[in-house]
C-alpha positions, 0 to 999 in steps of 0.5 A: 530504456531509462537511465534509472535501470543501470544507474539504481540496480544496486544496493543503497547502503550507508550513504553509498551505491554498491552491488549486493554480495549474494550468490545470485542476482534478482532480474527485473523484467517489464511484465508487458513484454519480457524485456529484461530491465536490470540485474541486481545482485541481492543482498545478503543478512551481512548487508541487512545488518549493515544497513540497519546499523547505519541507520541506527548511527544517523539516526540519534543526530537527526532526530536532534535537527531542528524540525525546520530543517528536516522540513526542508529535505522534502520541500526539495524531494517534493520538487525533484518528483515535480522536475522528475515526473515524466522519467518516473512515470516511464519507470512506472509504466516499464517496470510493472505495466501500470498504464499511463494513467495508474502512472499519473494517479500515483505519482499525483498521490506521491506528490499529497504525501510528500507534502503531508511529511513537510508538515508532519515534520513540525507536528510532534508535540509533547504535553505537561500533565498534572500530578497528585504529587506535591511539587511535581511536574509529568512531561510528556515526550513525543519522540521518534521510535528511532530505526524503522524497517519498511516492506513495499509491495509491486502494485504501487511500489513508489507511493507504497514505499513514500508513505511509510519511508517519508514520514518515518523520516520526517518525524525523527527515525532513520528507515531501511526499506525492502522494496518487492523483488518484481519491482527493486527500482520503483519500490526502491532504489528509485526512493533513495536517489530521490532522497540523496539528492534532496540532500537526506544525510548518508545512512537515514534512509537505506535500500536492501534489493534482496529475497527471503530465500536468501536471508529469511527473517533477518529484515524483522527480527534484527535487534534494531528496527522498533517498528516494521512497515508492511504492506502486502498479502495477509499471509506474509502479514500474519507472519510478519505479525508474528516474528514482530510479536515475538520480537517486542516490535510494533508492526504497522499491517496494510493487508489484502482485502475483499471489498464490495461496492454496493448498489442500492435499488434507488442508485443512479446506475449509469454513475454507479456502472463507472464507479464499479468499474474503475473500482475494479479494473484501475491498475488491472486491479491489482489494488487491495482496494479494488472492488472484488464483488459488485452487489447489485439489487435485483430490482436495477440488475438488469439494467446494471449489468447490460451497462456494466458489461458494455463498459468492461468490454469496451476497456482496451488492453495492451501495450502500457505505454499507449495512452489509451490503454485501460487494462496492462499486464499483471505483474507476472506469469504466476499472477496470470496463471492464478487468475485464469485458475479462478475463471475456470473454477467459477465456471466449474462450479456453475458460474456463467461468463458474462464475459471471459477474457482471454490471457496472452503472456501477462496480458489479462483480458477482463472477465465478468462472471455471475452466478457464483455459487453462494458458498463459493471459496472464491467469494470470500478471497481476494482476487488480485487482477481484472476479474470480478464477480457480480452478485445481485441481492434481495433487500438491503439486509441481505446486502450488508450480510454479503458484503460481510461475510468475507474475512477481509474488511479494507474498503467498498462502497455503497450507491444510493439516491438518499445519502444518510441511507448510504452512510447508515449503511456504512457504519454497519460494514466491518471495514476500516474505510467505506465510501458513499456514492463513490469508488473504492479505492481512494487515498488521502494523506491526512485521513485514517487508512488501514483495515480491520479483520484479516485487512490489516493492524494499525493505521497510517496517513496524518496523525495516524502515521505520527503515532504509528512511527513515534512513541510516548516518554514520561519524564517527571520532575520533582519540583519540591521534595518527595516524601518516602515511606522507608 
């Protein structure tokens, strides 16, 4: 077992590693075979508010260091993940069942953003802007937003919490981040010892391993973060939304999602059969990206379904750690039990198994279904874990009303011989991300990503991030003299 178990199962506070001062301890589990990685004792709201304290007193002198030499921490935390990877990758694959593969894929996708955050360290500009004032001068300021809380999830817990917490970083602010309880080190503990040995000053970056049953809203509604970073379910977010609101805070929402990826009848299938695939079984499909619905056109169903299936159940499930294993475990028994309770209730309203997966612990095997009736409650949910459903279509009306009617609107996809056909037919989908002759899950650190709908408020990556995690000033200067009415 890594050393990161014993080492990092602690609170980071302020610079320093010490245990939580809560009644009870979080257990951090490997979700493939039950064994028990470490014991961290959660946090309490005193450490929340010590935490964000700290971040709060580091923070007005680094956002007066030289952008360069705040440039130069993640050069250094870049390298740190290129000599570190394969311990990572092992903490990855230990702490939340991602395959090898997953493993490599985000931590490659870790690796673009700490890159991106060397850059956007240097890209906050200001303006002049003219006046109709006689003499005077508008400057406009772009300035750190100053502390900000980020809330991780478990599915890709070490990009997740980098994308929000390197950024915030890079452009001025301190953070405190509250990784997912199923995976405190990867989504935590496992950020901060990266940064300290990067060489980050004490209290700008602050790790809090705790649970909401144990301090309830204090993360997002403590006086001093401006902006909460949230990814996760759209039911936490719409609360988390809510408690930001009321607060005056800004929040930042990466939200679930329902997508669809859309095969057309002039699609190359056997391309399209891969695409829907990973789309949907990458990570066990735990990715709010991940291909829910697979609509097919009737004239190509046939054909794409034979292949697809033959593909699905030629996917090996196991142990995460063999390389040649596709299909890990989901993350917990809850998760489990929730995605053989949506096969049994497709099947009970009349859906057929293509193919129906076994569940053995936390090891879910893929299940295919059709036939899911069109009114069906599971059409419109997102289903996080390796079940899909597939739809075939008449016509490409039709394909666009399906791939809407979802309250969800994150990402897809659509596969088509004529390339402008596919991309008409994106600019009609109510999504924050859309894909031609692709997957749909996909992630680019200077490209726009978030949702619209129930996926999600805001955006991050390049310049969206810049103007998720600072704000504007107008500082005026009145060369001349004013003149006043009284």
């Amino acid at each position: 077992m890594s050393s990161y178990f014993t080492d990092l199962a602690q609170q980071y506070i302020d610079g320093k590693w010490r245990p939580g001062t809560g009644s009870w301890d979080i257990i951090d589990f490997n979700p493939y075979d039950g064994e028990k990685l470490a014991s961290i004792t959660i946090a309490t709201v005193d450490e929340v508010d010590e935490a964000y304290r700290a971040a709060a007193r580091a923070q007005k002198e680094w956002a007066e260091t030289n952008a360069y030499a705040r440039r130069a921490i993640f050069e250094r935390a870049l390298r740190l993940v290129e000599e570190r990877e394969q311990e990572i990758a092992d903490v990855i694959i230990a702490e939340l069942g991602g395959t090898r593969l997953k493993a490599a894929f985000e931590l490659h996708l870790v690796k673009e953003f700490l890159r991106e955050s060397v850059s956007l360290a240097l890209r906050p500009e200001g303006k002049i802007i003219p006046s109709p004032v006689d003499g005077k001068e508008n400057r406009l300021y772009r300035v750190p937003v100053g502390v900000v809380g980020v809330i991780s999830p478990f599915n890709f817990p070490f990009l997740l919490s980098v994308k929000s917490v390197a950024p915030a970083l890079a452009v001025g602010n301190a953070v405190v981040l509250k990784p997912h309880q199923n995976t405190p080190i990867a989504g935590g503990t496992l950020v901060a010892k990266l940064f300290e040995d990067a060489g980050l000053p004490a209290g700008l970056l602050n790790v809090v391993v705790t649970d909401i049953a144990e301090i309830g809203d204090a993360f997002i509604e403590h006086p001093i973060p401006r902006v909460i970073s949230f990814t996760g379910s759209d039911k936490v977010g719409r609360h988390v939304a809510t408690v930001c609101a009321s607060h005056f805070k800004r929040s930042v929402l990466e939200l679930g999602g329902n997508s669809a990826i859309v095969v057309l009848d002039d699609a190359d299938v056997d391309y399209a059969v891969d695409a829907a695939v990973f789309s949907r079984y990458v990570h066990q499909g735990q990715v709010c990206m991940a291909a829910n619905r697979v609509l097919v056109d009737r004239s190509l169903a046939d054909e794409f379904t034979e292949k697809f299936v033959a593909k699905v159940r030629g996917l090996k499930a196991g142990d995460p750690r063999d390389p040649e294993t596709v299909i890990g475990p989901v993350i917990n028994s809850q998760q489990a039990e929730s995605l053989t309770s949506v096969v049994e209730q497709a099947l009970a309203e009349g859906a057929t198994a293509l193919l129906r997966g076994t569940t053995e612990g936390n090891l879910v095997q893929p299940s295919v279904l059709t036939d899911v009736p069109a009114g069906s409650a599971l059409l419109q949910q997102e289903v996080f874990g390796p079940v899909v459903f597939l739809v075939p279509f008449d016509g490409e009306e039709e394909a666009l009303r399906l791939v809407n009617d979802t309250p969800y609107g994150l990402s897809g996809a659509v596969h088509t011989g004529n390339v402008e056909r596919g991309v008409a037919f994106a600019k009609q989908v109510d999504s924050g991300m859309f894909h031609v002759n692709d997957g749909t899950v996909h992630d680019e650190p200077i490209v726009p990503f978030g949702g619209e709908k129930n996926s999600g408020v805001g955006r991050l990556n390049g310049e969206a991030t810049l103007e998720s995690f600072t704000t504007t000033k107008w500082i005026s200067v009145q060369h001349g003299r004013s003149r006043f009415p009284f």
